[in-house]
MARVEXTI-65897 format. One record per residue (C-alpha): residue number from 1; residue in three letters; chain; z, x, y. Coordinates in Angstrom, 1 decimal, padded with zeros to 4 digits. Example, Ala and Ser with C-alpha at 12.3 -4.5 7.8 and 13.67 -1.06 7.14 Angstrom:
seq,type,mol,zz,xx,yy
1,ala,A,007.8,012.3,-004.5
2,ser,A,007.1,013.7,-001.1
! end
This chain:
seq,type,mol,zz,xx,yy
1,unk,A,000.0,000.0,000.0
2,unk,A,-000.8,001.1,003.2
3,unk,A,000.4,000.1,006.7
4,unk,A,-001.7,000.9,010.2
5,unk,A,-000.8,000.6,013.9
6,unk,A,-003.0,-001.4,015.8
7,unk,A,-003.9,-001.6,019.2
8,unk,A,-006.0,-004.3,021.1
9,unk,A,-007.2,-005.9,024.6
10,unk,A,-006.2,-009.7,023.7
11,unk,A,-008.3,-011.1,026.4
12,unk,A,-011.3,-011.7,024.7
13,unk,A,-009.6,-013.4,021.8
14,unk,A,-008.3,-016.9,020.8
15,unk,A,-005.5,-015.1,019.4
16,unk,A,-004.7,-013.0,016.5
17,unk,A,-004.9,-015.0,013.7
18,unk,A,-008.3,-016.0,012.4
19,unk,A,-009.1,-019.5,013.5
20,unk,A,-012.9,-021.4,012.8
21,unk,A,-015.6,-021.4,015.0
22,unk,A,-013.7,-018.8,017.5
23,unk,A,-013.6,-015.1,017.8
24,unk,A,-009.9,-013.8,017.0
25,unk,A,-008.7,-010.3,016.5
26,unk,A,-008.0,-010.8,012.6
27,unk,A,-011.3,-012.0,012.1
28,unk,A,-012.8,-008.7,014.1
29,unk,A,-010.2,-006.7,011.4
30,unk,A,-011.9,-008.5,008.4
31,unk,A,-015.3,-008.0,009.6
32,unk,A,-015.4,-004.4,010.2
33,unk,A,-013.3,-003.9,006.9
34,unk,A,-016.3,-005.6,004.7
35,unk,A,-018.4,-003.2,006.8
36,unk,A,-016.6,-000.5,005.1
37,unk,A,-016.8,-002.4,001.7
38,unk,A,-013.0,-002.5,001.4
39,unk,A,-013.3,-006.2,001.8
40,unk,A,-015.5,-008.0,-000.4
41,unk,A,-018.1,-010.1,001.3
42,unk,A,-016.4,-013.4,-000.1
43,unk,A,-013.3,-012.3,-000.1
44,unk,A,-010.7,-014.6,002.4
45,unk,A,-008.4,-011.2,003.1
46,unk,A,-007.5,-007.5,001.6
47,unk,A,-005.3,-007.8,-001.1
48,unk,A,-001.7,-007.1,000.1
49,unk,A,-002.7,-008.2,003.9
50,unk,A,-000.1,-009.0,006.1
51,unk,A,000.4,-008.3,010.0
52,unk,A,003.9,-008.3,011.8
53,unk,A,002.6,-010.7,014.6
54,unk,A,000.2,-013.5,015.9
55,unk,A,000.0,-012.9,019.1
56,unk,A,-001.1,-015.6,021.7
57,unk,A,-004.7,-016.2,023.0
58,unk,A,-004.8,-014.0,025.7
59,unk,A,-002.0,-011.2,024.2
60,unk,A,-002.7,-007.7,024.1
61,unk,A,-000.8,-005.3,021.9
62,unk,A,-000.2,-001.5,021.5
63,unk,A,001.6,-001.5,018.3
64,unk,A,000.4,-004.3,016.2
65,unk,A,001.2,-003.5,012.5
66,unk,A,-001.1,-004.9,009.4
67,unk,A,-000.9,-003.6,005.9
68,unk,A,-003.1,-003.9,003.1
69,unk,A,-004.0,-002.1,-000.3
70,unk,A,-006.7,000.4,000.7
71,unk,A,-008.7,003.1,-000.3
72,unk,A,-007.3,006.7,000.4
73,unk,A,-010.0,007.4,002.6
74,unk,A,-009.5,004.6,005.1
75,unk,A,-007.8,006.9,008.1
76,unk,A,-007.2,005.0,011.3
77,unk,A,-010.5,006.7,012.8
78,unk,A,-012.7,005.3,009.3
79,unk,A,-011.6,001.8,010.5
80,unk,A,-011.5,002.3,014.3
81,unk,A,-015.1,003.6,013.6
82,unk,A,-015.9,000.1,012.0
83,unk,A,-014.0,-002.3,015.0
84,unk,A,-015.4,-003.1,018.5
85,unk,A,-014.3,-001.0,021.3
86,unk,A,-011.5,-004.0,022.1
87,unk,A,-009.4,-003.2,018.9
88,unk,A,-008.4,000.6,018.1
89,unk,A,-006.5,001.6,014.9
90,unk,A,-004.2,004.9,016.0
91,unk,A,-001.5,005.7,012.7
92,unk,A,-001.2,004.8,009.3
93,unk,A,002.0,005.1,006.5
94,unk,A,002.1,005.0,003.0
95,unk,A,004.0,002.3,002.0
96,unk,A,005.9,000.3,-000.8
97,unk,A,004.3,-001.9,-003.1
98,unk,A,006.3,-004.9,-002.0
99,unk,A,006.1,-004.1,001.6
100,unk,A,005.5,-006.7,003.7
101,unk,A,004.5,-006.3,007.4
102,unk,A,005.9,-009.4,008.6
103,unk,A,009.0,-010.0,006.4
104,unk,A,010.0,-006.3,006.5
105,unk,A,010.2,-005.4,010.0
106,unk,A,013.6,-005.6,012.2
107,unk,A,012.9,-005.7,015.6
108,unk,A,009.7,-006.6,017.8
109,unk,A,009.4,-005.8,021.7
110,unk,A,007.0,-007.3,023.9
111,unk,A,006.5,-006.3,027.6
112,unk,A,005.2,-009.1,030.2
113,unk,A,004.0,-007.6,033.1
114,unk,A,005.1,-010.3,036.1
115,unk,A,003.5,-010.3,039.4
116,unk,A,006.3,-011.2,041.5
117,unk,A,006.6,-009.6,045.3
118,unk,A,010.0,-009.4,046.3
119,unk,A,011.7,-012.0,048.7
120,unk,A,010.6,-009.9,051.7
121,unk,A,007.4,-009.2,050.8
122,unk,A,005.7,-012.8,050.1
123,unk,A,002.2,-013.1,050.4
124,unk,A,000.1,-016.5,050.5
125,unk,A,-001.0,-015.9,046.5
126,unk,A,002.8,-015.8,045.5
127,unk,A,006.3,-017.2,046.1
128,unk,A,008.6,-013.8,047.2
129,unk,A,011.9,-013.6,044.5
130,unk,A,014.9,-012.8,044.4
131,unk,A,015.4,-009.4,041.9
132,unk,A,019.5,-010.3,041.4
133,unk,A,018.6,-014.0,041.0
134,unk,A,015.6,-012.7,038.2
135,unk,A,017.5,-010.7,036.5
136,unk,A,020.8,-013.0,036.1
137,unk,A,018.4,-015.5,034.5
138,unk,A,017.5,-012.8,031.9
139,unk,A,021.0,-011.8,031.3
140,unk,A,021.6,-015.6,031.1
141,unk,A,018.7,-016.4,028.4
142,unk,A,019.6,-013.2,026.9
143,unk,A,021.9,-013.6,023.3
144,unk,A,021.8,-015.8,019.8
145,unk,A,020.8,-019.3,021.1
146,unk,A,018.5,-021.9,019.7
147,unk,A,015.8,-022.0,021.5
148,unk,A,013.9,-025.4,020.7
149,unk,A,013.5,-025.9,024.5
150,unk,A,010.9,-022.9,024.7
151,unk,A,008.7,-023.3,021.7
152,unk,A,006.2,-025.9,020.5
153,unk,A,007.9,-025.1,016.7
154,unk,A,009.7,-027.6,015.1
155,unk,A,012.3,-025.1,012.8
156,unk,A,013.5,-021.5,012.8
157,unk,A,014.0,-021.4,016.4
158,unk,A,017.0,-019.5,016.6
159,unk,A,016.7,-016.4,018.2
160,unk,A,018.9,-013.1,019.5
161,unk,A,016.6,-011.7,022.4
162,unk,A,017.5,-009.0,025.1
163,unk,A,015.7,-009.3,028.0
164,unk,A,015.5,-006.8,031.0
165,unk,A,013.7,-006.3,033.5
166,unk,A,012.9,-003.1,035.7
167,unk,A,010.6,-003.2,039.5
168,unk,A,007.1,-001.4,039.8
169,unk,A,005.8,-002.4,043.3
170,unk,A,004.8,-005.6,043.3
171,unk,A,005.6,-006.7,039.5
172,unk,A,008.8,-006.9,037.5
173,unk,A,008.3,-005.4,034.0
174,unk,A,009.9,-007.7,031.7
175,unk,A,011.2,-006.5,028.0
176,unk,A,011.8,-008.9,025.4
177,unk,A,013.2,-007.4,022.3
178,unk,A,014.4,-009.3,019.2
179,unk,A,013.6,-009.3,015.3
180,unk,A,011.5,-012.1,015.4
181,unk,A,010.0,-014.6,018.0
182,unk,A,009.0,-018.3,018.1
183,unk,A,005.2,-019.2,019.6
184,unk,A,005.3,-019.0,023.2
185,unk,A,009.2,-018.2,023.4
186,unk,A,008.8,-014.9,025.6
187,unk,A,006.3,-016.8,027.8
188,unk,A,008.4,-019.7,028.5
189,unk,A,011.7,-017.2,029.0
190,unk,A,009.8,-015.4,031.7
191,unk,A,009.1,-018.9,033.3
192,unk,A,011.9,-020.3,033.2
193,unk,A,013.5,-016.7,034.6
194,unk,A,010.7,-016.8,037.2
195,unk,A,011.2,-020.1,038.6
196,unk,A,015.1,-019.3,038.8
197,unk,A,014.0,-016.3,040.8
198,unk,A,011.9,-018.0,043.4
199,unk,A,014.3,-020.6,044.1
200,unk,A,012.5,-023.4,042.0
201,unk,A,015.1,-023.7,039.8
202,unk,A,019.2,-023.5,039.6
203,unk,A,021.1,-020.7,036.9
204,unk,A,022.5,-023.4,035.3
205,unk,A,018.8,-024.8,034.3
206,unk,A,019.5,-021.8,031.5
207,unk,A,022.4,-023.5,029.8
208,unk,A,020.4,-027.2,029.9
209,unk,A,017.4,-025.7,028.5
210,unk,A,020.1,-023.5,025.7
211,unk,A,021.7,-026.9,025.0
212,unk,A,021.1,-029.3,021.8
213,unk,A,019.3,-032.1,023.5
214,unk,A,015.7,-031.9,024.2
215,unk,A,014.3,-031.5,027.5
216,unk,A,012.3,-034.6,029.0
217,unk,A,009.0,-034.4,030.0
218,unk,A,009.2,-033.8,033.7
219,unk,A,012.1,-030.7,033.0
220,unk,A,010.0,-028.8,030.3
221,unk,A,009.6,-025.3,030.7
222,unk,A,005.6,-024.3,030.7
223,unk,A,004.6,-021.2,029.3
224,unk,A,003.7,-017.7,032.1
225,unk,A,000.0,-017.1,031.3
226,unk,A,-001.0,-014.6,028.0
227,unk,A,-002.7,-011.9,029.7
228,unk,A,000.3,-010.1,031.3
229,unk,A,002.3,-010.1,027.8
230,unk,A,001.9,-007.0,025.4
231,unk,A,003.0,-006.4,021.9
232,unk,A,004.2,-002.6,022.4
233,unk,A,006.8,-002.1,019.3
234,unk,A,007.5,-003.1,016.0
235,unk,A,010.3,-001.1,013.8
236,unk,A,010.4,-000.7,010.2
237,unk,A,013.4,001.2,009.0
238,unk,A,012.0,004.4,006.1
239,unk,A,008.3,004.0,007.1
240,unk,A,006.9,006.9,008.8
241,unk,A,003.6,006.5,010.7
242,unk,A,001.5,009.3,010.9
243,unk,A,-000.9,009.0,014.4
244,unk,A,-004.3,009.8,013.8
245,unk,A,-004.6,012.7,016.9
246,unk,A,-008.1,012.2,016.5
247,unk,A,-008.2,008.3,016.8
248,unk,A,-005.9,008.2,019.9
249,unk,A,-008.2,010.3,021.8
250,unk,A,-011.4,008.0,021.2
251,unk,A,-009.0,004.9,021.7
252,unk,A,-007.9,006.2,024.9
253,unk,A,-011.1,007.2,026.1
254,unk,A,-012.4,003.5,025.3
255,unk,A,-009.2,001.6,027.2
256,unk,A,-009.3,003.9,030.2
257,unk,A,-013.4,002.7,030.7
258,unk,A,-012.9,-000.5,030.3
259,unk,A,-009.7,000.1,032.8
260,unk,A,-012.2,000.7,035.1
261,unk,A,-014.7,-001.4,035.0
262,unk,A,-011.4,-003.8,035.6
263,unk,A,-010.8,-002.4,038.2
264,unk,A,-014.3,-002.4,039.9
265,unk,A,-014.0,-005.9,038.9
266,unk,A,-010.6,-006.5,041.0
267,unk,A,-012.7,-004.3,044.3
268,unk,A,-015.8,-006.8,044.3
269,unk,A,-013.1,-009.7,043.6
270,unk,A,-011.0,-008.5,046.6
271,unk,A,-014.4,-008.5,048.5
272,unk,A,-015.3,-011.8,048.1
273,unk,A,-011.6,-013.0,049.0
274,unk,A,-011.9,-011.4,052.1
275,unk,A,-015.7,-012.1,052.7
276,unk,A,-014.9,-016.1,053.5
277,unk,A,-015.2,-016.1,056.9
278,unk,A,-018.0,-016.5,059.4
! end
């Protein structure tokens, strides 16, 4: 059994998990591996396939982990070589038989990146907020809870998360560590922490939302958009990775060019923002 590290750009995705009729990054996975004949054309998945996540439509990650029974000469840069430039395999293990990437792994951490000016510093695109007010709502939602309030699931929605938060310019970067999530839970903590920030909501929305009865309608807590949020660590306790040097170089070298064309993208956005005027 083997286990690989994963990275991806989530934004041109319906998610991680393969869905019908709509490009997701599983699907890409499968795909390049039946490119590589490791996969059998008719085959549904590798045997032993697992992954420690499905991220959101929209979520990126940096340290997605599948595993899979595969040939000793798949090395992260064999299957990298077989994926688009979106999805980048960077370090591999040797793993048990029974290893299972979802099942076996302790902790996850995601990191939303949350463009948030501070209170001084509002602009007409976003409300200013209040750092100590932010960050009290974290400490607040932080803890074992059930947190039926902040996930579409129906079961196993009781959590332990830690969330902090640390300022870089204009955004608060948000960690959310816990050993397992619920869909949409670290979206819906950042919004509910971000409308406490801003003003648009009281602390005590925290322990109404943490209590037994469900929220009506009008009080529910939307989920902060996917593209900010990134899958950056999953920990398996006894499993080594070994990083393909070789791999991280390419991978790096096809993030940072698409970084910029993003950011060309953001220049001629900015231009046509500030163009509207006679």
């Amino acid at each position: 059994m083997r286990a690989f590290r994963v990275a991806y750009d989530g934004t041109p995705y319906y998610g991680y998990q393969r869905q019908p009729d709509v490009p997701t990054v599983e699907d890409a996975i499968f795909d390049g591996l039946r490119d590589l004949e490791v996969l059998a054309a008719d085959a549904g998945k590798p045997a032993g396939y697992a992954a420690a996540g499905r991220t959101d439509a929209g979520v990126s990650a940096t340290c997605q982990t599948i595993t899979l029974e595969a040939p000793d000469w798949l090395t992260p840069r064999a299957a990298s070589a077989a994926l688009p430039p979106s999805i980048q395999v960077w370090a591999s293990a040797e793993a048990p038989d029974d290893f299972h990437a979802t099942h076996h792994a302790v902790r996850r951490t995601y990191i939303y990146h949350l463009y948030a000016p501070p209170a001084d510093e509002a602009t007409a695109f976003a409300d200013g907020i209040d750092d100590d007010r932010f960050a009290a709502a974290l400490e607040s939602l932080s803890g074992p809870a059930d947190f039926h309030n902040f996930t579409p699931d129906d079961h196993n929605t009781e959590r332990d998360p830690d969330l902090s938060a640390t300022r870089d310019g204009d955004y608060l970067v948000v960690t959310v560590t816990a050993g397992g999530f619920a869909r949409e839970l670290v979206r819906r903590l950042v919004s509910l922490a971000h409308a406490i920030g801003v003003g648009d909501e009281p602390l005590e929305k925290v322990d109404r939302a943490l209590s037994p009865d469900p929220l009506p309608g009008h009080e529910g807590i939307a989920p902060a958009p996917p593209e900010p949020l990134v899958l950056t660590h999953v920990e398996y306790p006894g499993l080594t990775f070994a990083v393909d040097e070789v791999a991280v170089s390419s991978a790096r070298e096809l993030f940072e060019a698409d970084r910029l064309e993003r950011r060309t993208g953001a220049r001629i956005s900015r231009m046509l923002r500030d163009g509207l005027r006679e």
